[in-house]
N, CA, C and O atoms as a MOPAC input file, in Angstrom:
PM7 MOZYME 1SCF
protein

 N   -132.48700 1    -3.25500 1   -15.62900 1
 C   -131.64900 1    -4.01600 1   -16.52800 1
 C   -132.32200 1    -5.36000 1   -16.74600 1
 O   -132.59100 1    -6.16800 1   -15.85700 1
 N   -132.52500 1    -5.47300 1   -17.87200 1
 C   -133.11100 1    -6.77200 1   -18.41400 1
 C   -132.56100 1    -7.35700 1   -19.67400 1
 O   -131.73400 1    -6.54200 1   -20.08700 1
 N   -132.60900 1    -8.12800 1   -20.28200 1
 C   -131.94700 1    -8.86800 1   -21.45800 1
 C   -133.62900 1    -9.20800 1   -22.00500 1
 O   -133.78700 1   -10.32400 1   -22.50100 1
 N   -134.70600 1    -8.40000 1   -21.93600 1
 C   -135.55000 1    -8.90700 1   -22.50000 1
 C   -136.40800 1    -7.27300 1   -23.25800 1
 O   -137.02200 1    -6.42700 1   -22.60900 1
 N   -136.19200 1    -7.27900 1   -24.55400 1
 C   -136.58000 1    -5.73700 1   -24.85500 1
 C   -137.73300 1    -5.39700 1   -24.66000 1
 O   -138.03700 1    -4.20500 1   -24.71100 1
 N   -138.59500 1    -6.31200 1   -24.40500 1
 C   -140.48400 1    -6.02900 1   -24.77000 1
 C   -140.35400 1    -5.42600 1   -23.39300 1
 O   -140.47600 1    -4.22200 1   -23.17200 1
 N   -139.98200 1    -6.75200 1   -22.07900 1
 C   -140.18000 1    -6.05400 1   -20.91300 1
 C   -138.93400 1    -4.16100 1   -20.31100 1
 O   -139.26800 1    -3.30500 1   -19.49200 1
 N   -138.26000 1    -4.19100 1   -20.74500 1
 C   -137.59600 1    -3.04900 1   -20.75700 1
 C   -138.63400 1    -1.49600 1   -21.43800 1
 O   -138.77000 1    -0.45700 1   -20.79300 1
 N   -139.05600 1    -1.67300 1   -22.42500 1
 C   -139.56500 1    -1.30100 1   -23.19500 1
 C   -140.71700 1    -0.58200 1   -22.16000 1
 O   -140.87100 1     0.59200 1   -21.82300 1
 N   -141.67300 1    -2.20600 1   -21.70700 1
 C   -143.15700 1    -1.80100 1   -20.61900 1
 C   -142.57500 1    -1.10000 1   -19.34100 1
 O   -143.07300 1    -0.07700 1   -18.87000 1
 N   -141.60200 1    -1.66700 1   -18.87800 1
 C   -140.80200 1    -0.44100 1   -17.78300 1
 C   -141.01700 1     0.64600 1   -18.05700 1
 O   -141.85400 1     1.35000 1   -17.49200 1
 N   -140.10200 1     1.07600 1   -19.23000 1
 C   -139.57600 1     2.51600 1   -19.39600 1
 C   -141.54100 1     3.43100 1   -20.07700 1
 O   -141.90100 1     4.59400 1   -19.89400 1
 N   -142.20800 1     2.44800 1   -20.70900 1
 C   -143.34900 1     3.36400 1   -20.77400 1
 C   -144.81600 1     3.18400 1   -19.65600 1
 O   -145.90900 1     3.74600 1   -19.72200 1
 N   -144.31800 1     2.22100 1   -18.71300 1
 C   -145.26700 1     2.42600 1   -17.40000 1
 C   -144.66500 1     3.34300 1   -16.07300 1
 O   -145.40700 1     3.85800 1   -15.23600 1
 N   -143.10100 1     3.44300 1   -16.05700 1
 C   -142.46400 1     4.61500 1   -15.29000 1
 C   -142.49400 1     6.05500 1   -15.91400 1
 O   -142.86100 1     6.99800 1   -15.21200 1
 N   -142.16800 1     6.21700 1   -17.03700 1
 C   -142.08100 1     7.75800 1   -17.67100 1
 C   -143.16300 1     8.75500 1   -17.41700 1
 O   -142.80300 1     9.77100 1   -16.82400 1
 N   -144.82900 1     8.62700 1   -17.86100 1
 C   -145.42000 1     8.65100 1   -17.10200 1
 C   -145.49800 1     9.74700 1   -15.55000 1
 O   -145.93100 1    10.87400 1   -15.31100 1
 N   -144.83600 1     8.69300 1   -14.78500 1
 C   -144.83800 1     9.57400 1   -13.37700 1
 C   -143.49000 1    10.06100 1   -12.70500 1
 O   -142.94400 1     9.95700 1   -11.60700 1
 N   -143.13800 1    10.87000 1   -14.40500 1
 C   -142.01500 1    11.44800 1   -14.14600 1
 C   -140.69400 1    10.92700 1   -13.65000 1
 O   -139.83700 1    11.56000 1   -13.03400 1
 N   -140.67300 1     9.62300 1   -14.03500 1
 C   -139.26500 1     8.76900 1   -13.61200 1
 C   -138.54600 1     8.80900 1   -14.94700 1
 O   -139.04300 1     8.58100 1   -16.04900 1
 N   -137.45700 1     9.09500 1   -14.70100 1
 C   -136.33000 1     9.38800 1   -15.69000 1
 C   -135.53200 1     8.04000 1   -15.82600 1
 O   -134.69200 1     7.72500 1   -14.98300 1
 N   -135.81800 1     7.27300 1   -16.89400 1
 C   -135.49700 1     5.65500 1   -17.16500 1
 C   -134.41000 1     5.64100 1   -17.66800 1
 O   -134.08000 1     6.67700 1   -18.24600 1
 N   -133.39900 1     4.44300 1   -17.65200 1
 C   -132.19100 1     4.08900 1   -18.43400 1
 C   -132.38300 1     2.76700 1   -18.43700 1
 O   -132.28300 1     2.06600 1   -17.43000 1
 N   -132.66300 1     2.36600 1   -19.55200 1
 C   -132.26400 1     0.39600 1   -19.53300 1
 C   -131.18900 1     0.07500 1   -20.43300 1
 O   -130.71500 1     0.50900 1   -21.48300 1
 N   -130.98600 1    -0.87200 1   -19.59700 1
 C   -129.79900 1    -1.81600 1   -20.02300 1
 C   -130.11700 1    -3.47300 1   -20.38100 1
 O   -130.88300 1    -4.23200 1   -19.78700 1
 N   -129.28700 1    -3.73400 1   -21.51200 1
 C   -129.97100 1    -4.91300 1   -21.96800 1
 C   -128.83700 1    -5.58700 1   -21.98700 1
 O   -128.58100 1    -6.33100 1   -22.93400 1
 N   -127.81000 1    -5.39200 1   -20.72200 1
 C   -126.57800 1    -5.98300 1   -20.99500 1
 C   -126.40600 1    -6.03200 1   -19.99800 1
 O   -126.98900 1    -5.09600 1   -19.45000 1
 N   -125.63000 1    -6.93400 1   -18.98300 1
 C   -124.98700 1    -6.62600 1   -17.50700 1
 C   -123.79000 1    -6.10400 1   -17.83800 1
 O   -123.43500 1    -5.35600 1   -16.92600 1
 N   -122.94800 1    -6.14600 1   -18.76700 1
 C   -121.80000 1    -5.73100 1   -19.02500 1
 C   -122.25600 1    -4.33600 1   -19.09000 1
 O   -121.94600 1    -3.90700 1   -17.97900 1
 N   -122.59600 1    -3.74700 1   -19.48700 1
 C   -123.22900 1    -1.98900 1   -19.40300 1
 C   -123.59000 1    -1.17200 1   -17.92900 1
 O   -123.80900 1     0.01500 1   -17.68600 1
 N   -123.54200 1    -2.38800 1   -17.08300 1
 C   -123.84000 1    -1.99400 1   -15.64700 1
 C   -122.45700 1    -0.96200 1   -14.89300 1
 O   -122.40600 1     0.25300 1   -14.70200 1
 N   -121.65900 1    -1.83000 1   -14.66200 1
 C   -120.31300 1    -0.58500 1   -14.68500 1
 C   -119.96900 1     0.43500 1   -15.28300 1
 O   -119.32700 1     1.30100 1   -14.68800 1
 N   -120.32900 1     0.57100 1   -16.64400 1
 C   -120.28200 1     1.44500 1   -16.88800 1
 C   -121.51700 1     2.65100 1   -16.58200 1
 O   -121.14700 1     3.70700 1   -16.06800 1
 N   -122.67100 1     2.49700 1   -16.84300 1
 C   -123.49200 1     3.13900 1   -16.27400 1
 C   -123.32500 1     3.69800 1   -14.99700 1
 O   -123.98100 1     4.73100 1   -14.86600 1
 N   -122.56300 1     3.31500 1   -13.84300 1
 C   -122.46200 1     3.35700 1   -12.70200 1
 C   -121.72400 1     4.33200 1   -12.57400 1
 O   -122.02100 1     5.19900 1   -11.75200 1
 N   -120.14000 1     4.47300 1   -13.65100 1
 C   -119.25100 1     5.41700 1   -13.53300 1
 C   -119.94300 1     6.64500 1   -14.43100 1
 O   -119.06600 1     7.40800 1   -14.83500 1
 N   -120.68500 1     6.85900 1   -14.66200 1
 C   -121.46500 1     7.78800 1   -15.61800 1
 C   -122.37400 1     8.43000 1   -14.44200 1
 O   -122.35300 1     9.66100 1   -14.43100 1
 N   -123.06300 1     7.89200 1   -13.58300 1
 C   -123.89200 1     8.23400 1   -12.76800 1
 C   -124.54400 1     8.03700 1   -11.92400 1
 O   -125.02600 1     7.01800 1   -12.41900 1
 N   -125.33800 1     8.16500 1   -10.42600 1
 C   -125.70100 1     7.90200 1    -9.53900 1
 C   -126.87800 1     7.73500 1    -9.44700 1
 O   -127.58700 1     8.74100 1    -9.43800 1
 N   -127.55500 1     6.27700 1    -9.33800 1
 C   -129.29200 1     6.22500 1   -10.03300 1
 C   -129.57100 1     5.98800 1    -8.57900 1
 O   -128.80700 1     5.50900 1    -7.74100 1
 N   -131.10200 1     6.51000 1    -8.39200 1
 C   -131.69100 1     6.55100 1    -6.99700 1
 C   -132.54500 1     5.02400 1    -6.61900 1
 O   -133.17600 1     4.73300 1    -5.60300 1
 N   -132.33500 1     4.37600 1    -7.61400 1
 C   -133.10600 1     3.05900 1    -7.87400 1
 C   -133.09800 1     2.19000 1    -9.03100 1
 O   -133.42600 1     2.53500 1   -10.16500 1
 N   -132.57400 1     0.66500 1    -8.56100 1
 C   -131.93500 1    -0.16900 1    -9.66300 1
 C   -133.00800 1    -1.56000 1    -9.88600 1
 O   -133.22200 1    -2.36800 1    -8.98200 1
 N   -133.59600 1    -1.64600 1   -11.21200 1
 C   -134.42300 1    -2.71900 1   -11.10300 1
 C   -133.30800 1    -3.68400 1   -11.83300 1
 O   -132.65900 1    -3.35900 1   -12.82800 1
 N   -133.20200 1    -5.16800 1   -11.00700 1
 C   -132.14100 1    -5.58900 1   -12.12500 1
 C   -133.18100 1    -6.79000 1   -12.60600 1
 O   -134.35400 1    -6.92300 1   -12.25400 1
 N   -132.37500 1    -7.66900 1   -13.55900 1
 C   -133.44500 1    -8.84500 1   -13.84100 1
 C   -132.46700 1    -9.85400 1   -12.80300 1
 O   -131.28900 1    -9.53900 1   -12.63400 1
 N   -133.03400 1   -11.06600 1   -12.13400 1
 C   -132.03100 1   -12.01000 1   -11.12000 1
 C   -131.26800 1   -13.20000 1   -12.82600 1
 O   -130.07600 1   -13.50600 1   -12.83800 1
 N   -132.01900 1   -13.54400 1   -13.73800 1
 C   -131.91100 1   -14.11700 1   -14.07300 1
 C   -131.55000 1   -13.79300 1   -15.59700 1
 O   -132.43900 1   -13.76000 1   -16.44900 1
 N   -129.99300 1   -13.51800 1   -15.95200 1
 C   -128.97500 1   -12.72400 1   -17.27700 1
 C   -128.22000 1   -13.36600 1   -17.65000 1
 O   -127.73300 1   -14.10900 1   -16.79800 1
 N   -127.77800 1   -13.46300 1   -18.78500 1
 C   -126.44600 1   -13.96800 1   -19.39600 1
 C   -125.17200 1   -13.01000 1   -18.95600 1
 O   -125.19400 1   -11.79400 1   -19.14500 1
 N   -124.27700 1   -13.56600 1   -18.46800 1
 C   -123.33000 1   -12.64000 1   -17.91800 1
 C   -123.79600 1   -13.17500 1   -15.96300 1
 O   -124.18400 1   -14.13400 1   -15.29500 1
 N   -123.38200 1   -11.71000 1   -15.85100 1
 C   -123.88900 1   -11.41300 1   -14.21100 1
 C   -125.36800 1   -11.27900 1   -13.93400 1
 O   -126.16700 1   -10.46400 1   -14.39400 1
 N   -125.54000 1   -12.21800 1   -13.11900 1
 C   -127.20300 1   -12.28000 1   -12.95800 1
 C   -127.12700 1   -10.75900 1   -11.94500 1
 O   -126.01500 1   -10.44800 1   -11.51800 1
 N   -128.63400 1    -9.64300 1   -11.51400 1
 C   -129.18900 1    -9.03000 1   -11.33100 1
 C   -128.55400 1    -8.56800 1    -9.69400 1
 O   -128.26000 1    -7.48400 1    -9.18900 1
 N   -128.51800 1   -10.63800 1    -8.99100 1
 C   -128.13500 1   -10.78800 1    -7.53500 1
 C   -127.09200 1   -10.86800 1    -7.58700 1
 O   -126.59600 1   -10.37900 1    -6.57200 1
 N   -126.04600 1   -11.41600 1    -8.55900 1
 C   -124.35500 1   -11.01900 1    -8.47000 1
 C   -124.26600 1    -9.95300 1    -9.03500 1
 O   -123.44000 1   -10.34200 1    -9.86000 1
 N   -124.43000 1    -8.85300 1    -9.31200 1
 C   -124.03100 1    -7.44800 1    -9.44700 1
 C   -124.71000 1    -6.76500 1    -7.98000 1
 O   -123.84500 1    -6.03600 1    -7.49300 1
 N   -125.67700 1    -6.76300 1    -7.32300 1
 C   -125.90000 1    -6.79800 1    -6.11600 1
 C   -125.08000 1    -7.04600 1    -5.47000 1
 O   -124.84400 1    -6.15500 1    -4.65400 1
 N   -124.28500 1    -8.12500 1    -5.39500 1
 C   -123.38200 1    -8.61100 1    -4.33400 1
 C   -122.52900 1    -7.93400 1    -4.63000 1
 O   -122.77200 1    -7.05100 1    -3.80800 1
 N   -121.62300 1    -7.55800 1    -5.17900 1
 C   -120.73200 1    -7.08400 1    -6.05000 1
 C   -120.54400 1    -5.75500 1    -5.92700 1
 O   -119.47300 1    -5.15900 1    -5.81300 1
 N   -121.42000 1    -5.40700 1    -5.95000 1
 C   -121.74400 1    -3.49500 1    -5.99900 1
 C   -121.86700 1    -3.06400 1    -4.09600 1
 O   -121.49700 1    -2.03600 1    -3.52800 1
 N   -122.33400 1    -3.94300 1    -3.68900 1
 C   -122.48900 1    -4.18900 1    -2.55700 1
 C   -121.04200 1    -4.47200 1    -1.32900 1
 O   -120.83500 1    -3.90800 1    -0.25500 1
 N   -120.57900 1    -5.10300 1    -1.73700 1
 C   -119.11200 1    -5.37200 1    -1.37100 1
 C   -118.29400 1    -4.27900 1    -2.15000 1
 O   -117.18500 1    -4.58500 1    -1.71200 1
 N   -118.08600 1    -3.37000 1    -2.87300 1
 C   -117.20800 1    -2.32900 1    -3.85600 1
 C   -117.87100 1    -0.82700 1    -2.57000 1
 O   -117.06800 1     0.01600 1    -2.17000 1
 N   -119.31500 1    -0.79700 1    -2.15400 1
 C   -119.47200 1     0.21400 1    -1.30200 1
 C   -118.99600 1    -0.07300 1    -0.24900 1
 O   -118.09700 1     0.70200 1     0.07800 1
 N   -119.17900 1    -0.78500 1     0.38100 1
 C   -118.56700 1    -1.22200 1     1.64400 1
 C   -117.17700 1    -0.99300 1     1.96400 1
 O   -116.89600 1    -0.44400 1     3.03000 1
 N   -115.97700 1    -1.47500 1     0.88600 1
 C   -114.83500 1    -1.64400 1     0.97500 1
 C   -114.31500 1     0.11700 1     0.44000 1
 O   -113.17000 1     0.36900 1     0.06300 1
 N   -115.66300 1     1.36500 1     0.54400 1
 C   -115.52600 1     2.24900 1    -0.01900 1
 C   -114.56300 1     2.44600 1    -1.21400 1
 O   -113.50200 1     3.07000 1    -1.25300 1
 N   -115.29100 1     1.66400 1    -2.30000 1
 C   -114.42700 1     1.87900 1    -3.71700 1
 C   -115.40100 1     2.76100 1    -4.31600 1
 O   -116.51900 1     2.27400 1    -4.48600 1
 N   -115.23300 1     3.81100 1    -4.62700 1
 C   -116.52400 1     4.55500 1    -5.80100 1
 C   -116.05000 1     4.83200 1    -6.83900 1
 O   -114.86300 1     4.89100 1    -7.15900 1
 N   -117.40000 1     5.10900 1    -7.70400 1
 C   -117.16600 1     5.00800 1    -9.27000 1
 C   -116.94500 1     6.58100 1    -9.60900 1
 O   -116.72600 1     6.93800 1   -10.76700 1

């Protein structure tokens, strides 16, 4: 998840490649939802977003497993 398309973009065509199955998000608001949609094995976030930075959805998502809330 990034708010920056060029770098989203070099993600998704330097992972595809070696068979990594990409989803970007150019929104933190899209993060919850993505989440209730599906179970990703690995989350690159950006730290630094309009909205929820990268490390408060970390925290966040982080405290929601713990307190066993699932999506």
């Amino acid at each position: 998840m990034d708010d920056d398309p060029a770098l989203l973009s070099m993600l998704e065509a330097q992972l595809q490649p070696w068979g990594f199955q990409v989803t970007t998000l150019a929104d933190s608001s899209q993060f919850w939802q993505y989440l209730e949609a599906t179970t990703p094995d690995l989350l690159l976030l950006d730290v630094a977003m309009p909205g929820f930075s990268g490390i408060g959805l970390v925290f966040l998502y982080t405290n929601m497993v713990t307190a066993n809330y699932y999506f």
